[in-house]
C-alpha positions as CSV (number, residue, x, y, z in Angstrom):
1,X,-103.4,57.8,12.9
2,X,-106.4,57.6,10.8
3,X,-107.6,61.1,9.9
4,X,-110.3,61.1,7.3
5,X,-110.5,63.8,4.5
6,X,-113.5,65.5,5.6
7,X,-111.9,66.0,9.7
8,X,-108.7,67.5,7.4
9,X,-111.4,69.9,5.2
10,X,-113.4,71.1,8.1
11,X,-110.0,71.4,10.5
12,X,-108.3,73.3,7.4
13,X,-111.3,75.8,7.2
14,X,-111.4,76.7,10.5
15,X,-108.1,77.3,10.9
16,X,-108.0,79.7,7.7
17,X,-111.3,81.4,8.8
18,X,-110.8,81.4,12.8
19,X,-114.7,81.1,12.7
20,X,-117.0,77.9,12.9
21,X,-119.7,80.1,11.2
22,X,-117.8,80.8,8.2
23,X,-115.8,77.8,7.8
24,X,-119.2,75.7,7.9
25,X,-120.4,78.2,5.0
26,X,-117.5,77.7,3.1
27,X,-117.7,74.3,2.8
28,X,-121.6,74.1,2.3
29,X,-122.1,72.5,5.7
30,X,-123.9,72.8,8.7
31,X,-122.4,73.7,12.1
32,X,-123.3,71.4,14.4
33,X,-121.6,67.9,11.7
34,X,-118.7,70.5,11.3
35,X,-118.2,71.1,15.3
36,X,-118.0,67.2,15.6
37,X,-116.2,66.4,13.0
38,X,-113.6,69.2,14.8
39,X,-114.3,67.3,17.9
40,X,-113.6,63.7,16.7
41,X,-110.0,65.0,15.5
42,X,-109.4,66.3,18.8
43,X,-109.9,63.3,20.3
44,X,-107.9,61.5,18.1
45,X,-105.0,63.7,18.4
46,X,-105.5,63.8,22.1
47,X,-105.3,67.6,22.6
48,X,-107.6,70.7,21.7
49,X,-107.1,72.3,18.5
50,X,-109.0,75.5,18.9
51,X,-109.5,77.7,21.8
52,X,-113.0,78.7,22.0
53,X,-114.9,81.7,23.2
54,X,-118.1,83.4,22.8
55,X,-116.6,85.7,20.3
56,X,-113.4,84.3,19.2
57,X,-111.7,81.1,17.5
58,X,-107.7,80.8,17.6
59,X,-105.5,78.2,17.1
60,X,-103.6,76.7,19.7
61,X,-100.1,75.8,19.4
62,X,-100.7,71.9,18.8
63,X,-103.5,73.4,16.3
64,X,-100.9,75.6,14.6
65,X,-98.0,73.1,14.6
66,X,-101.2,70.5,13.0
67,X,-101.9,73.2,10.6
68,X,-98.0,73.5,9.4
69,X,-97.9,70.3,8.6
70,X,-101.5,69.5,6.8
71,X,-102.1,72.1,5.1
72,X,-100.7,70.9,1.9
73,X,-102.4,67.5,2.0
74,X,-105.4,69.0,0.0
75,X,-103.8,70.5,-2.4
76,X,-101.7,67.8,-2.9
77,X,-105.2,65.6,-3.3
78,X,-106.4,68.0,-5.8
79,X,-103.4,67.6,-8.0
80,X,-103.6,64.2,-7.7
81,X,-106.8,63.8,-8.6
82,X,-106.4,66.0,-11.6
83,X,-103.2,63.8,-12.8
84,X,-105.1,60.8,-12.2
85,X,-108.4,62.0,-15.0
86,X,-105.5,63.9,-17.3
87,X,-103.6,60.2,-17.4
88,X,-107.8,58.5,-18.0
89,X,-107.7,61.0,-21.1
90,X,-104.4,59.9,-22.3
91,X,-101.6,62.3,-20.6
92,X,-99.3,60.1,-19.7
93,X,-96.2,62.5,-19.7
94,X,-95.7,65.9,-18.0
95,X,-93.5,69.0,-17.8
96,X,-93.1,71.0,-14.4
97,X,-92.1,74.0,-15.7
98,X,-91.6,77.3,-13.5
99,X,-91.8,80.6,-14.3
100,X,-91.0,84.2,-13.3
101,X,-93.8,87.1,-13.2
102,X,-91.4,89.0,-15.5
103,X,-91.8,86.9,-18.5
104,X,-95.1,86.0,-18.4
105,X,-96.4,87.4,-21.4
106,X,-97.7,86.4,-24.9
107,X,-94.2,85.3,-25.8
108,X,-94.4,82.8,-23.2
109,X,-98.1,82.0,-24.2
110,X,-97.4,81.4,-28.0
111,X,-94.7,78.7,-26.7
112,X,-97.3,76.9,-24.6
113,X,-99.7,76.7,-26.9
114,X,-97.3,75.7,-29.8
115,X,-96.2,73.2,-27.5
116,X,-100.0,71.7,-26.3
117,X,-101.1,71.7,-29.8
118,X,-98.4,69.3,-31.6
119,X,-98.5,67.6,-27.9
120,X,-101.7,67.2,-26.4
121,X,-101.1,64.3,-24.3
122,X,-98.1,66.1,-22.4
123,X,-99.4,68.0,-19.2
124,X,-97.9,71.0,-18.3
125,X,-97.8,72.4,-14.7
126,X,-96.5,75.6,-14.2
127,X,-95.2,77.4,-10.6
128,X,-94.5,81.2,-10.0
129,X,-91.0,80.8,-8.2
130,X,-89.0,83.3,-7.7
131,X,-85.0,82.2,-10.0
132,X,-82.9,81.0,-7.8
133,X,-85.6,78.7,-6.2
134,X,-86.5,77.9,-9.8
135,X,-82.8,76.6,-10.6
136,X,-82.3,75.0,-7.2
137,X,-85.5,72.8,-7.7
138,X,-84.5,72.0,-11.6
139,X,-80.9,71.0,-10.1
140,X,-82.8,68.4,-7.4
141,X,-84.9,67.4,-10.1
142,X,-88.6,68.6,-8.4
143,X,-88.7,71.2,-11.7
144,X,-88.2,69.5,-15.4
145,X,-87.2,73.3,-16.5
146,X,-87.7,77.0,-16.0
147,X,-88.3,80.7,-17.2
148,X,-86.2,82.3,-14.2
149,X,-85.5,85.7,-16.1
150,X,-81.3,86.3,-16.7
151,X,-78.9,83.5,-16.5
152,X,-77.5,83.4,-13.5
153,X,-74.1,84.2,-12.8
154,X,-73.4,81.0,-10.7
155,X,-75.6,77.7,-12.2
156,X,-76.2,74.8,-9.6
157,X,-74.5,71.7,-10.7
158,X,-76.6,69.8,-13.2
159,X,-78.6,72.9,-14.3
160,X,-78.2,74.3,-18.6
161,X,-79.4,77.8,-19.6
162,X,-80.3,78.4,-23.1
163,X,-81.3,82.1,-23.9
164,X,-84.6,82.4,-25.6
165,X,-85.8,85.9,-26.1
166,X,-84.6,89.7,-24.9
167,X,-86.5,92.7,-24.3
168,X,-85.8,96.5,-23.3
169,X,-85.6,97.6,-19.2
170,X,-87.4,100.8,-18.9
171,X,-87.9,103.1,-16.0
172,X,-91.1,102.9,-14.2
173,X,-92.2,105.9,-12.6
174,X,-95.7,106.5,-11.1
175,X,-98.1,108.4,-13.1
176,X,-97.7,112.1,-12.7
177,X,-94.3,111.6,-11.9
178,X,-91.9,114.4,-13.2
179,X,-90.5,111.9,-15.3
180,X,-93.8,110.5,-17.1
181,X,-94.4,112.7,-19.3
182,X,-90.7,112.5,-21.4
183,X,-90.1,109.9,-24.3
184,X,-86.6,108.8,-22.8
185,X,-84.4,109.0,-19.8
186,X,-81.3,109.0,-18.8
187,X,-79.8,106.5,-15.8
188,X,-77.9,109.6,-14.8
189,X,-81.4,111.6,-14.3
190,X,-82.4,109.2,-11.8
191,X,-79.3,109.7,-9.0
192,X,-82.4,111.4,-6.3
193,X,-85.0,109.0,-6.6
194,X,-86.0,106.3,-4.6
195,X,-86.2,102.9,-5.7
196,X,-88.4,99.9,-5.2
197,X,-86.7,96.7,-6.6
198,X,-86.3,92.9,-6.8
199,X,-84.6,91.4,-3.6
200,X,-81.3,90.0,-4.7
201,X,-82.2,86.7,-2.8
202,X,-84.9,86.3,-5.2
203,X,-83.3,87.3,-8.4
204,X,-79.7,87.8,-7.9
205,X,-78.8,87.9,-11.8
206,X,-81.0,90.7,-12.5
207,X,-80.1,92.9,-9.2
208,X,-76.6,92.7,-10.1
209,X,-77.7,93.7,-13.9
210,X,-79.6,96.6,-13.1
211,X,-77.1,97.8,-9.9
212,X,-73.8,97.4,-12.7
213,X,-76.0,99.7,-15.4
214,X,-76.2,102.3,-12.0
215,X,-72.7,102.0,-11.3
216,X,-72.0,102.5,-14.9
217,X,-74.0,105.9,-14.6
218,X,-72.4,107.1,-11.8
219,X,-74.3,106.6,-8.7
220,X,-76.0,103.3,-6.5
221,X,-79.3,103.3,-6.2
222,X,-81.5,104.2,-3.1
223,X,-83.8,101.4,-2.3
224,X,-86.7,101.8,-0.2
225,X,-88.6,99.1,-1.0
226,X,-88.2,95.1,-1.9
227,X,-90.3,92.2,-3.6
228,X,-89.2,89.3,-4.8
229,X,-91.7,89.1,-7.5
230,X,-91.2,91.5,-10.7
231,X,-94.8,92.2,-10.8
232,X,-95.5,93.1,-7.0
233,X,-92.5,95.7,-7.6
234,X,-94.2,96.9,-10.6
235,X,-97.6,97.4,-8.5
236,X,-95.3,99.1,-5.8
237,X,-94.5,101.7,-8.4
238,X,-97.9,102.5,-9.4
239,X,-98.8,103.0,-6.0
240,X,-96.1,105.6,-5.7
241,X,-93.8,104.0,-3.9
242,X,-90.2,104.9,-5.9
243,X,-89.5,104.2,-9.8
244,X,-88.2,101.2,-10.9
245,X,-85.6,99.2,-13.7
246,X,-87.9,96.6,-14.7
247,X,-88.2,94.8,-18.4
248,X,-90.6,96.8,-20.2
249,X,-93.2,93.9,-20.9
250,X,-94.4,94.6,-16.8
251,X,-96.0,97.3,-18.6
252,X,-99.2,95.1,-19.1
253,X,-99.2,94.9,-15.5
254,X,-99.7,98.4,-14.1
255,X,-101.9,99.9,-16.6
256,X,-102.8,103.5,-16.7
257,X,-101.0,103.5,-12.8
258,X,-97.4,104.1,-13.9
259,X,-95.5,104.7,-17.3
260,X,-92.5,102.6,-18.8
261,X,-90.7,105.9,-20.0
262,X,-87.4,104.6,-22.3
263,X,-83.7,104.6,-21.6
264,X,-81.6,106.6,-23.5
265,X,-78.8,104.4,-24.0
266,X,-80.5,101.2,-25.2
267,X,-80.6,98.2,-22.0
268,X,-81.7,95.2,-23.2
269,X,-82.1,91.8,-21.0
270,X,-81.6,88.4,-22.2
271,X,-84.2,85.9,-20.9
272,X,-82.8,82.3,-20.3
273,X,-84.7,79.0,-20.6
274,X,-83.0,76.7,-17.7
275,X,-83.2,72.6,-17.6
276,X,-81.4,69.6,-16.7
277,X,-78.4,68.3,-17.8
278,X,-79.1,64.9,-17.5
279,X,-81.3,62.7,-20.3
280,X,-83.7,65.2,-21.5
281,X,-87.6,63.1,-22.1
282,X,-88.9,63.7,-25.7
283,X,-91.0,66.3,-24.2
284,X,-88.2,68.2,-22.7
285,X,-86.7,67.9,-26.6
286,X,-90.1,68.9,-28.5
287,X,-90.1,72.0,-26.0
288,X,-86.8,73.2,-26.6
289,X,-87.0,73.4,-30.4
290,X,-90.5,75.0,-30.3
291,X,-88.3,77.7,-28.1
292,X,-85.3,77.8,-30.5
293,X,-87.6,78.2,-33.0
């Protein structure tokens, strides 16, 4: 069926804004082309797309299954379109690198930019994955190589870990919480408090890191509250949710909202660079030694 970009555009707004009003205004359009160019999709599709009322826009299902399946299609454009002028300038090689919240931070940043200055025809695109999507990608070969926090304890097949930096876990705690005001802490001190935490779906290596430094204090954490992103558990602190084990760099994240107090007994994590095992591209091999390095 031949769709053309500008039916996907208006379709896609609509559907995201439930409003012909707004969707028009968001694409710098008037209503009456956007209605048609709704109404010439419909007709090509053969069924409504929208239910329509006075007062109300809503999908219907052939809308929503429509939606499912094309909503993608402009991002996927835009990317193109953005490989396409990078490969004009003269980037004709790229890394697809992914990345957890957790180790975003000028660490991370000094390696990119090491890397795009001695390589500035390599394009680097990045993706906020939670680990073990990160290591299940790099093993079907959609990711070159990731930043998925701890090694894991079980790697997919054709997936190598190489460790590049480590960095303390401190206890999070809202501000004003009894705890905020003391230089250190002890895991044992923290028995009654509720916890928010990374889901173990998303980051399985770290969840069983932080639950074995519990056990090893004497008592399993009460979890009221899960993310699967470091930094959305970090947030959930600050909002008073429960305390936290997180790696103290999330500090950046929270601000003034919540305080990284230290542990007593020293808990250090060891962030892993993963990749392929299969012929690494002189990219892949200029990035590892700038991370060895």
């Amino acid at each position: 069926m031949d769709y053309s970009l500008r039916e996907i555009e208006c379709f896609t707004a609509v559907a995201e804004e439930l409003s012909f009003t707004r969707a028009a205004r968001r694409l710098h359009l008037a209503q009456p082309p956007l209605s048609r160019h709704i109404r010439a999709l419909e007709q090509k599709i053969g069924t409504p797309l929208f239910r329509r009322t006075q007062r109300t826009v809503a999908l219907t299902a052939a809308g929503a299954l429509f939606y499912d399946e094309t909503r993608g299609v402009l991002a996927q454009l835009a990317r193109a379109g953005e490989s396409a002028k990078r490969s004009a300038q003269g980037e004709t090689q790229r890394l697809r690198l992914g990345f957890v919240s957790a180790v975003l931070g000028p660490e991370l940043v000094e390696v990119l930019r090491l890397f795009r200055q001695q390589n500035p025809s390599v394009q680097i695109l990045l993706q906020d994955q939670p680990p073990a999507e990160q290591l299940l990608a790099i093993s079907q070969g959609r990711l070159d190589g990731g930043f998925p926090g701890l090694a894991p304890h079980h790697q997919p097949p054709g997936v190598k870990c190489v460790s590049w930096r480590r960095e303390e876990l401190a206890c999070f705690v809202p501000a004003g919480h009894a705890l905020s005001a003391r230089s250190s802490v002890a895991l044992k001190e923290l028995i009654a408090e509720p916890f928010v935490a990374i889901s173990r779906e998303a980051a399985p290596a770290f969840v069983a890191h932080v639950q074995a430094l519990c056990r090893d204090a004497g008592f399993r954490p009460r979890i009221v509250l899960e993310s699967s992103r470091a930094q959305a558990v970090a947030v959930m602190v600050a909002a008073g949710s429960g305390i936290a084990l997180l790696p103290i760099s999330l500090a950046r994240v929270v601000g003034s909202a919540a305080v990284a107090v230290a542990l007593k007994k020293s808990a250090p994590v060891t962030h892993v660079f993963a990749h392929g095992t299969s012929a690494l591209s002189p990219a892949m091999q200029t990035f590892l030694a700038i991370l060895r390095r």
